[in-house]
N, C-alpha and C positions, 0 to 999 in steps of 0.2 A: 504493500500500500504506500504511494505515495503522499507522504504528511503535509505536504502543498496543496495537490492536488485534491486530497479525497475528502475534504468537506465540502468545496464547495461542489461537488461530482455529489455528493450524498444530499445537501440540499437543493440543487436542481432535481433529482431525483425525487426525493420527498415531496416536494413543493408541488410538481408536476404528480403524482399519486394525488397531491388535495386539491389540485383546482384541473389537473386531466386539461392541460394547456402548457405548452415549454414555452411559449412567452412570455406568459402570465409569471411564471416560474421564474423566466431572467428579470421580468420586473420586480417581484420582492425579495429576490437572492441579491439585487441592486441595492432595492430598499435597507435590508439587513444589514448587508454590507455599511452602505454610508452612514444608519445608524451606531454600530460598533465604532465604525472610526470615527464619530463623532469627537468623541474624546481626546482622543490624540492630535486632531487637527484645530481641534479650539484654541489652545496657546497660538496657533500660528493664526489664525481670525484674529484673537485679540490681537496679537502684534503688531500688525496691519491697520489694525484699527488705532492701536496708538500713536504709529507713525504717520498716520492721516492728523492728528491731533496736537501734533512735534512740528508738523511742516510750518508754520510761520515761523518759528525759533528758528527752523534749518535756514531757510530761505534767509533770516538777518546772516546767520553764518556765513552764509555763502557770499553776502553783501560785501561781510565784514573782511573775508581771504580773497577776494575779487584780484584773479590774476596769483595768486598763490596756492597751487595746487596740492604741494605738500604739510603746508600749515590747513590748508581746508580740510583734507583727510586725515590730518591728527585733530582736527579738532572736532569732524565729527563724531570719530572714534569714540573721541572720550564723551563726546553729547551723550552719542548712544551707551555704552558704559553705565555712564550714569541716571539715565532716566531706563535702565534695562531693559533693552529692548535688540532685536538682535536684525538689522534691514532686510536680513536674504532670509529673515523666519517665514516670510508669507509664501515660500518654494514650494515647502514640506507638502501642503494639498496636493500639490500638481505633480511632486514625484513619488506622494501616495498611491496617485491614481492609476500612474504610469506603472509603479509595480505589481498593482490586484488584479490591471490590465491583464498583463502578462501572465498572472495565473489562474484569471477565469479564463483567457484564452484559451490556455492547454485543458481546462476542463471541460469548459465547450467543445472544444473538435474532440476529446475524446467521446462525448456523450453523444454527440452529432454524427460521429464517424461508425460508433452501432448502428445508425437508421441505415448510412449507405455501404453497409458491411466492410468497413474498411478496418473497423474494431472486431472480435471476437465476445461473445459471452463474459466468455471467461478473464476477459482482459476488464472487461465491465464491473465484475462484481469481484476482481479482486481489490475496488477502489470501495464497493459498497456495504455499509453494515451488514448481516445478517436478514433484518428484517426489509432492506432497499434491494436485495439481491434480485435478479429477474431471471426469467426462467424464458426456450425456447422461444414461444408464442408471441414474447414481446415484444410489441411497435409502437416507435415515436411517432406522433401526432406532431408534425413539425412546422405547418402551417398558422402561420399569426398573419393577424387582418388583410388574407387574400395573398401574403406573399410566404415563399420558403425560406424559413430562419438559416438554411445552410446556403443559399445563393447570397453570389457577390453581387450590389450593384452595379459592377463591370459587367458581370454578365448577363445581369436581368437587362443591362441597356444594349445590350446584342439581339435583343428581339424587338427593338425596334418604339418610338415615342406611341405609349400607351400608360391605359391606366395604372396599372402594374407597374410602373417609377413612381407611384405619390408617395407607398410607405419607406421605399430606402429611399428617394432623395431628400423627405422630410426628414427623418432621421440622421441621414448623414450631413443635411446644412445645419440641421438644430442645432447636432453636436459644436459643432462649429462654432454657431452663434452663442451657445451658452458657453463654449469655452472663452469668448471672449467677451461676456458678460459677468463673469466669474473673474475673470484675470484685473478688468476694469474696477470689480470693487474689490480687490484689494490695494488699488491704488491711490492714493491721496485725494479725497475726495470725493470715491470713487461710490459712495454711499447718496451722491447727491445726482437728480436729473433735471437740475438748471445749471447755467451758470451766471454767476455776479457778476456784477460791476469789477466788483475786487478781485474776482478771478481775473477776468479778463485782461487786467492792467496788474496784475501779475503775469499773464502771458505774456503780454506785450514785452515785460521787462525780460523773461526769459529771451525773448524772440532776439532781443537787442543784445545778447552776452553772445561771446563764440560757443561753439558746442561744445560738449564735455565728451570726453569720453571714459569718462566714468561708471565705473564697474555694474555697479548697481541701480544707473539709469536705462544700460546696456541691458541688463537682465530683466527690469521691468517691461522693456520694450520688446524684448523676444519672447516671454511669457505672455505680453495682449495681442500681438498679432502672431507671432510665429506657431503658438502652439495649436490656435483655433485651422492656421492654413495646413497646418500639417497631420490636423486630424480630419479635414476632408479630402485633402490628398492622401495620405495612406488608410483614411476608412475605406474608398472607393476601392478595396481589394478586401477588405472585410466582410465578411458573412453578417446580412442582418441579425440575425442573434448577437452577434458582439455589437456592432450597431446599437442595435435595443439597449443592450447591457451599457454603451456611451453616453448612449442619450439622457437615461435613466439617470443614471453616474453624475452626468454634470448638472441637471435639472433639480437632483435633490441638494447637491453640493452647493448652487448660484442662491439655493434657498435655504439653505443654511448659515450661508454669509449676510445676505439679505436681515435674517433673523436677527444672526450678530450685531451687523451694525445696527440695527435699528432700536439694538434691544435698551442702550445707551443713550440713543437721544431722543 
């Protein structure tokens, strides 16, 4: 038995025995999921949250080293130091995701790859309790809302512009869109959908400095856009099941932060 592996292999199983649905199943082995890490990823919301709340202080900093690049990164240092707070903690979500990714992947195609005999039985229920174990006769119902949870959107769009693209290509821009609806509110601000006056002539003043290339505005900026484009380009070879399982993943996550922030002000 694989100890990565075989729970979540035994709650899709289970899940799917009480609702006799494998999508229904990826959506609250999702749900489950993002509730257990709730916990673990709350220190990094809060974080986030504080440094939304720091950024006036930063930005005099920034004022204050204008053109001193080495005095500006000791003295954020010690900002951060001292008001405890860590700037790259708001990552931890994103390379949460990226690693449960990885191993409901492997337990999806294994549970997946029984329906199109590419798994054995035997190879099945050496992942499963006792009471999950399945016997010859068994078959996945693999079909959620009109499409096959084992088909890529590549291939579903080999057959050509029909109905049959609404569920994977909602799924796979949503992921998208939520992944950078999530990135956005951990960013300065990022809890708010106006902007001020005061914003604005704070951009202004940003717009008027050279650019930085500073580690951590670097990293802010590849986690809002980079990571939303790079999960509909390499979803688009994903099985909607993992899909599903994205979608779910980032919709409960952007609602969690959402929660966060708000729960403050």
């Amino acid at each position: 038995m694989n100890l990565l592996i075989a729970p979540f292999v035994n709650a899709l199983f289970g899940l799917y025995y009480l609702t006799g649905n494998l999508g229904l199943a990826v959506i609250l082995v999702t749900v489950i999921i993002r509730v257990l890490l709730f916990p673990l990823v709350l220190p990094s919301f809060k974080s986030a949250q504080k440094m939304r709340e720091l950024q006036p202080r930063l930005k005099k900093l920034q004022e204050k080293y204008a053109g001193d690049k080495e005095g500006l990164a000791k003295a954020q240092m010690d900002f951060y130091k001292q008001e405890g707070v860590n700037p790259l903690g708001g990552c931890l979500p994103q390379l949460a995701q990226v690693a449960i990714l990885i191993i409901f992947f492997s337990a999806f195609n294994l549970v997946t790859g029984f329906s199109e005999g590419k798994k054995t039985m035997v190879e099945i229920n050496q992942q499963l309790i006792p009471s999950f174990q399945i016997k010859d006769d068994f078959k996945f119902d693999v079909n959620f809302l009109g499409s096959d949870l084992r088909e890529t959107p590549a291939k579903i769009f080999q057959k050509g512009i029909g109905i049959w693209l609404v569920v994977p290509l909602f799924m796979l821009l949503g992921s998208g869109v939520l992944q950078y609806l999530g990135a956005k509110l951990m960013l300065p601000g990022g809890n708010k959908l106006s902007v001020t006056s005061d914003q604005l002539r704070i951009k202004e003043k940003e717009e008027e400095k050279p650019k930085s290339d500073d580690m951590q505005e670097m990293m802010r900026t590849q986690t809002m856009y980079m990571m939303p484009l790079m999960t509909i380009f390499i979803g688009w070879s994903f099985s909607i099941g993992i899909l599903l399982y994205w979608f779910v993943n980032s919709a409960v996550m952007t609602a969690q932060q959402v929660w966060v922030n708000g729960k403050k002000n």
